[in-house]
N, C-alpha and C positions, 0 to 999 in steps of 0.2 A: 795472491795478487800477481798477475803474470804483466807488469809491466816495470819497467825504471823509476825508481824517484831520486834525481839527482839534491842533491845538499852540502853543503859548501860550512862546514865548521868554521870557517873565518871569518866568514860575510857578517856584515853587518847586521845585516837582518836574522831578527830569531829566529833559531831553526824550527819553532812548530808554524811560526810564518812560512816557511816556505815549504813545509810538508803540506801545509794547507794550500798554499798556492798549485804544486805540484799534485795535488789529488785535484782541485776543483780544475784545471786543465784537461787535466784526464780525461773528465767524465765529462764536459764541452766540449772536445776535440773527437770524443765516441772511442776513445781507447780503452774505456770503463763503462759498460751499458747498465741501460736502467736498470734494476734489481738483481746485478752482481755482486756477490760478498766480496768483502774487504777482510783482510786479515784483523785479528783481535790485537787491542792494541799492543798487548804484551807481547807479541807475535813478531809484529810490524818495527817493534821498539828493538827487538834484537834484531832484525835484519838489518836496519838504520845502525846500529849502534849511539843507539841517544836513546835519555832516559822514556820510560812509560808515559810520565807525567806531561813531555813535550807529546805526543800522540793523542795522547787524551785532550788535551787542547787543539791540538788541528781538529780531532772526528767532533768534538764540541761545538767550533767554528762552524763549520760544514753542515751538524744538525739545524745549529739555529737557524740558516740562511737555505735549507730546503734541499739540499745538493744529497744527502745522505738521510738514510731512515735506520731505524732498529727495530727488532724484534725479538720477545724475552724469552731468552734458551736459543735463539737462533743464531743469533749476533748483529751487524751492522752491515746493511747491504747501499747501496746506490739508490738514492731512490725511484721508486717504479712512475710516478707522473709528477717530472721536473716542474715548477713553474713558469708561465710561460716568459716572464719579466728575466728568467734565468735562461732559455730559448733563446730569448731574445739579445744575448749578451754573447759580446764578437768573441770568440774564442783568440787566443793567443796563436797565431798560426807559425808552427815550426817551417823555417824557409830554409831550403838547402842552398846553398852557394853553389852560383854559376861553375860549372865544369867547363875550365879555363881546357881542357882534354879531349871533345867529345867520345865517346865508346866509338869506337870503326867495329860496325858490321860484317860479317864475312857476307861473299854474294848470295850464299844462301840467305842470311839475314835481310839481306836489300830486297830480294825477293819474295818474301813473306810480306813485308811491308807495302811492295807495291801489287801485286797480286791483291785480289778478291776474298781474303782468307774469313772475313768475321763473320759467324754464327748469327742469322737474326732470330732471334726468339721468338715464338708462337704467342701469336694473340691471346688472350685468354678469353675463349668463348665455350658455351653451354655444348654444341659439338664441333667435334675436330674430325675432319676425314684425313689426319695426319698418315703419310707412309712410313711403312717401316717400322711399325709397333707391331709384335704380337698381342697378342688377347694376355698379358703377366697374368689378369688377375684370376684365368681358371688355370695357370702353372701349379701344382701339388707341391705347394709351398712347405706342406708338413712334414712329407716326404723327404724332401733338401736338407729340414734342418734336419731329420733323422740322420740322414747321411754327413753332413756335416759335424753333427756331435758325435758321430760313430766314431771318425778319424781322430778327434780332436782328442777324446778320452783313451783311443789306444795307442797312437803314438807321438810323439815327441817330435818327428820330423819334420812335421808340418810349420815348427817354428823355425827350423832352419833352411838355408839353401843349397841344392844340388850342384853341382860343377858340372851337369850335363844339361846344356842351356837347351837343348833341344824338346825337351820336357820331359815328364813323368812316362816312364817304359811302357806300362801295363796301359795306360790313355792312348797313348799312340797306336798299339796292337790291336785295342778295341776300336780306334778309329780306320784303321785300314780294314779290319774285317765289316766294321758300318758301310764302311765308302763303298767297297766291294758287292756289298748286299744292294746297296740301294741306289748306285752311280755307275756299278759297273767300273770305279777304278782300278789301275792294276799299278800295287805301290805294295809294298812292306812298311813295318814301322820306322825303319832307318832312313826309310825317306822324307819321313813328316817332322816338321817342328812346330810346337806348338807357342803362339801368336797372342797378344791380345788384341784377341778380335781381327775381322780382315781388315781394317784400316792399317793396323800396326803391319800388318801382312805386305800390303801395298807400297807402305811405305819402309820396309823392307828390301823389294823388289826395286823399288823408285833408289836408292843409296847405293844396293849393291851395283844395278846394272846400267844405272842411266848417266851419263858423262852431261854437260852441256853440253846445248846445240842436237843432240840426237834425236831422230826423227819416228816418235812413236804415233800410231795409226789409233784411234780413239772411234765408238759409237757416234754418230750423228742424226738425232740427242742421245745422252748419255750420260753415266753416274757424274756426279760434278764433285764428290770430291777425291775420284781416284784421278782425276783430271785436275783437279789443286795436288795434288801429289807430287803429277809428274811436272808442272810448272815449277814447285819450288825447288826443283834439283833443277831447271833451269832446259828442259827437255822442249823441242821442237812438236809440235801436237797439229795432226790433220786428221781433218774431220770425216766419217767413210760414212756413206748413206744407211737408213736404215729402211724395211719394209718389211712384209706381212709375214715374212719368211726369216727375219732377222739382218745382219749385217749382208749388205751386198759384194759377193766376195769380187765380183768383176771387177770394181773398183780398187782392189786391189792388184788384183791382175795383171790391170791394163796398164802398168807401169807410171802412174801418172804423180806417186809419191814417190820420192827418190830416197833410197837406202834405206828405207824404214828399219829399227831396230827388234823394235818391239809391237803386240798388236795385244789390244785392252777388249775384252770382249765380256755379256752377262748372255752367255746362249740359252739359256733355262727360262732364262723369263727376265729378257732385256728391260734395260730401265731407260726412259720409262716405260716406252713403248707396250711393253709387256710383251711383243714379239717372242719367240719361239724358232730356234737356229734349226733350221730343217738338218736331216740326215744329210743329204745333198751335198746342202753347203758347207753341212760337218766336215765331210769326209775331203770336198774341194777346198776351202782352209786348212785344214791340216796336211796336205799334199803341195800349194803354195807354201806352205811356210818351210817344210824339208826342202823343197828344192829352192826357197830364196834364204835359207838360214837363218830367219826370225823366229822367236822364241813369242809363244802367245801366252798372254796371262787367262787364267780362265777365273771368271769370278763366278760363281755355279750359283747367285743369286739368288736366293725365294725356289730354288730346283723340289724343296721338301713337296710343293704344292702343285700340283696336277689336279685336276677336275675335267672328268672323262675321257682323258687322253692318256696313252698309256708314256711313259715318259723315254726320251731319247736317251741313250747315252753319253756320259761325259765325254766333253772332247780329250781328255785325259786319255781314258778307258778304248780310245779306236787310237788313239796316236801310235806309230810305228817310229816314231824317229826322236823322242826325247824331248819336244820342241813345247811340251805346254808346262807350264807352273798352274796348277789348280790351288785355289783360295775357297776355303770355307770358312763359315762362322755358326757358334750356337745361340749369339746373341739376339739373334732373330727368329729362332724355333724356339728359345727358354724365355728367357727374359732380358732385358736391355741389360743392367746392369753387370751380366755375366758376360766380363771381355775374357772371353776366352773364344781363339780361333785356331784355323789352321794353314801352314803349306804344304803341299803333296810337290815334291821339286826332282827333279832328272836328278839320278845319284852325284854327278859331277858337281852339281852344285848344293849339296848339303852341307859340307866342312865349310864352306863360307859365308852360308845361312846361320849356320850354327857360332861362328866369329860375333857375327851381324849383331844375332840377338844378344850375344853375351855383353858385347859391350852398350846396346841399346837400353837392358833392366836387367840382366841375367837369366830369369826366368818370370811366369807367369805362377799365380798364387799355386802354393801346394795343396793347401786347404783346395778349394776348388777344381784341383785337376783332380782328388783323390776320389771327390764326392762325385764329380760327374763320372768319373772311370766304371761307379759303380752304377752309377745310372744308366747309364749304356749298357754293360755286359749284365745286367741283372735285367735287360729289357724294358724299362722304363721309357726310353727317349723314343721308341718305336712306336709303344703304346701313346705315346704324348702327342707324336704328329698322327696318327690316324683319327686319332680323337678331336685334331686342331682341325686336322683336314675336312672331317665332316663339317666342324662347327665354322669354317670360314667359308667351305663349300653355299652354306647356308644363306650367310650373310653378303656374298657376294651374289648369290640369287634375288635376295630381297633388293639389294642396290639398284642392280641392273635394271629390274622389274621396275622398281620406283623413278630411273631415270626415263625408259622405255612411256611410262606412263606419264608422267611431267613435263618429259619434252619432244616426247614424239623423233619425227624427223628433225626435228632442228638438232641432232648431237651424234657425232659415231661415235660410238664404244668402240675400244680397242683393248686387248690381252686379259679380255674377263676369263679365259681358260687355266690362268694359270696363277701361284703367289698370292700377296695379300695385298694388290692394289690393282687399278687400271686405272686408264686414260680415256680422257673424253674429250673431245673434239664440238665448241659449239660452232653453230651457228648465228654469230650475235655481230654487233658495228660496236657494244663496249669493248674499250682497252681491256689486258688482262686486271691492272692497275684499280679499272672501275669495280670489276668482277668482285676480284678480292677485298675493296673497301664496303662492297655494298652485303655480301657475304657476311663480311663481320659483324655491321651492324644487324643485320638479321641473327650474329649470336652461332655464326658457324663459319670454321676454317679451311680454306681449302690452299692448295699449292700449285700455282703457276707452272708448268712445266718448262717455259722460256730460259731462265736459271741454266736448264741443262745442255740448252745449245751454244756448241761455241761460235757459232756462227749467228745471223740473223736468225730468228724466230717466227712461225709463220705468226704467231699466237693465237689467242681463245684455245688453249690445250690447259685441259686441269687432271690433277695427279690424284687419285680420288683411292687413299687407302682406307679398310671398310674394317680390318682383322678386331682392333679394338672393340669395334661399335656394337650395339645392340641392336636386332632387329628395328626397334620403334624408333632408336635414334636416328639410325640409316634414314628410314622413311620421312621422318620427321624434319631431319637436316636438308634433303634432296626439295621437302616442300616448301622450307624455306626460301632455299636457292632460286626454285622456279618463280616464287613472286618476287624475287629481287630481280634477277635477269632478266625475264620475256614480259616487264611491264612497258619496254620500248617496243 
């Protein structure tokens, strides 16, 4: 039994009263759920230091009045369906006394607080066109745990921790020879630390480099929460236009943000937009930013996925001057659960990425990095996304078609070339507000793209990811939508 029972050997009141008191609290207050075991009373009687005999009369108490059940050879559990007259019965509510003290926040903390930060939860509907899932459930989940149990049974290490917070040697070597093959980056392993996940990345980037007050250059729309990132270090954020070609670098250019530090970018397949950073403008952003001294973050985004396009190179991989931080992550090519990411950083700034992290967790699981090290260099992760690639190729075929057929001209589709999501654009006089209430009731999810502007919104733009979905659910979801929207 993992909670306190206080008792007081002087009090007045017998102590199997108040062991009885202090269980039946317990389990009204929900600090003991229904059909949890309770220690045996012999058990209970030595922890207390008081006799068996006083236990035996509390769990006695407790039987007759319904609070507790047994089971023989099993022991004595909480019972599984309280009654409701016991439901019904105000629990003892423990009250802490006013903090004559308050806690003082640092400004970081103030900021959290006043800031946009809370998570809203996905409706729970029949379909989800949620972004940013992959397909987990065709991941070769059997495969993992092979690899998994391979480490686990041959070394030891895996239960302890490195003092080189940068991460696992051989993951990193296999990762630079990946990025190389498939990005075109040009980094060695002494460059890379490995992350959980590019969030941790982000905010990484956000601690080490960003002071308050500093004037970072953000997509307009854009990821929202590398954008809560750099808010909560207290950073100055201006919004730079986006279109068909990706970020508008003229706007930059044109002097019109002053001192910019830093510039946030998804060239591979902008979010949400889906947009795609032309060559062009690759090469004219990374030429601005040498000659103005700003350090660009590159977040390579959903880059894994091209559909007939043969894919650009990382802005990384043409830079000449040192000026990009490249961010990856695998938890969007494997599976959610797997935060493991990465930084590719200018040598100058690794020994203090390397600080960064140490003091942030030390490191990211070993188990994990040993298993994926082998998944890479054994070929695995290559075969995974060719295989994803067809199979979202697919699925984003059947969307488009289904929207194409449902709504005709009333919608542009936007970045179906690229990733595992796009945008649509109606034609409609409901708010997004309506969209997404009337959606649900029809029993499907969709996401407002408004969220990502820091600015006004034009709205009617929905974020429509497809990767999870099943052909018939695609279709089926998109027919829903159409009798909910276009019956004005």
């Amino acid at each position: 039994m993992d909670f306190v029972i206080s008792i007081d050997s002087q009090a007045a009141l017998p102590l199997h009263r108040q062991v009885y008191i202090e269980i039946r609290q317990a389990i009204l207050t929900g600090r003991l759920t229904p059909g949890e075991k309770l220690p045996s009373t012999r058990v209970l009687a030595q922890l207390l230091g008081v006799s068996r005999t006083t236990v035996t009369q509390s769990y006695e108490m407790l039987l007759s009045e319904g609070y507790l059940e047994t089971s023989v050879g099993s022991g004595t559990f909480v019972c599984r369906q309280l009654p409701d007259e016991l439901l019904n019965t105000a629990p003892i509510q423990a009250k802490l006394p006013a903090n004559p003290h308050p806690i003082s926040l640092s400004s970081y903390g103030e900021r959290l607080i006043q800031g946009k930060f809370l998570h809203i939860p996905e409706t729970d509907v029949e379909i989800s066109f949620s972004y940013g899932r992959p397909a987990f459930d065709e991941f070769p989940i059997k495969l993992w745990r092979k690899l998994l149990s391979r480490h686990c049974q041959s070394s030891k290490s895996v239960l302890d921790y490195t003092y080189n917070s940068q991460g696992y040697q051989v993951l990193r070597e296999a990762i630079a020879a990946y990025l190389s093959r498939s990005r075109a980056v040009k980094c060695n392993s002494e460059q890379i630390i490995i992350v959980g996940g590019s969030q941790q990345g982000i905010d990484l980037i956000t601690r080490i480099l960003i002071n308050p007050g500093d004037c970072i250059a953000v997509e307009e729309p854009g990821y929202l929460s590398a954008r809560r990132a750099f808010l909560s270090q207290g950073a100055n954020l201006f919004p730079v236009g986006v279109d068909q070609s990706g970020l508008i670098i003229n706007h930059l250019a044109a002097g019109i943000i002053p001192n910019i530090k830093l510039v946030y970018v998804t060239p591979s397949h902008q979010f949400p937009t889906g947009a795609t950073l032309s060559l062009t403008r690759r090469l004219e952003l990374l030429a601005w930013a040498k000659k103005s001294g700003v350090m660009i973050i590159e977040d390579d985004y959903d880059s894994e996925y091209r559909y007939g396009e043969r894919p650009i190179p990382a802005l990384q991989g043409l830079d000449q001057g040192n000026s990009v931080i490249y961010v990856g992550t695998f938890s969007k090519v494997l599976f959610p659960a797997l935060r493991l990411g990465y930084l590719v950083l200018p040598p100058d700034l690794v020994p203090i990425f390397a600080r960064g992290k140490w003091l942030a967790d030390r490191q990211c699981s070993l188990l994990e990095q040993y298993a994926l090290t082998d998944f890479i260099t054994e070929g695995h992760l290559e075969r995974h996304i060719r295989r994803m690639r067809s199979l979202y190729d697919g699925r984003r075929q059947t969307l488009v078609q289904s929207l194409s057929e449902h709504f005709g001209d009333t919608i542009k589709i936007l970045g179906e070339n690229a990733g595992m999501h796009l945008m649509v654009k109606f034609n409609t006089k409901l708010s997004d507000d309506e969209i997404v209430q009337r959606a649900a009731l029809a029993g499907v999810n969709i996401g407002a793209a408004s969220p990502q502007y820091l600015k006004d919104s034009p709205g009617s733009e929905f974020i429509f990811g497809y990767a999870e979905l099943s052909h018939q659910k695609i279709q089926e979801g998109v027919r829903r939508l159409a009798q909910v929207i276009l019956i004005d």
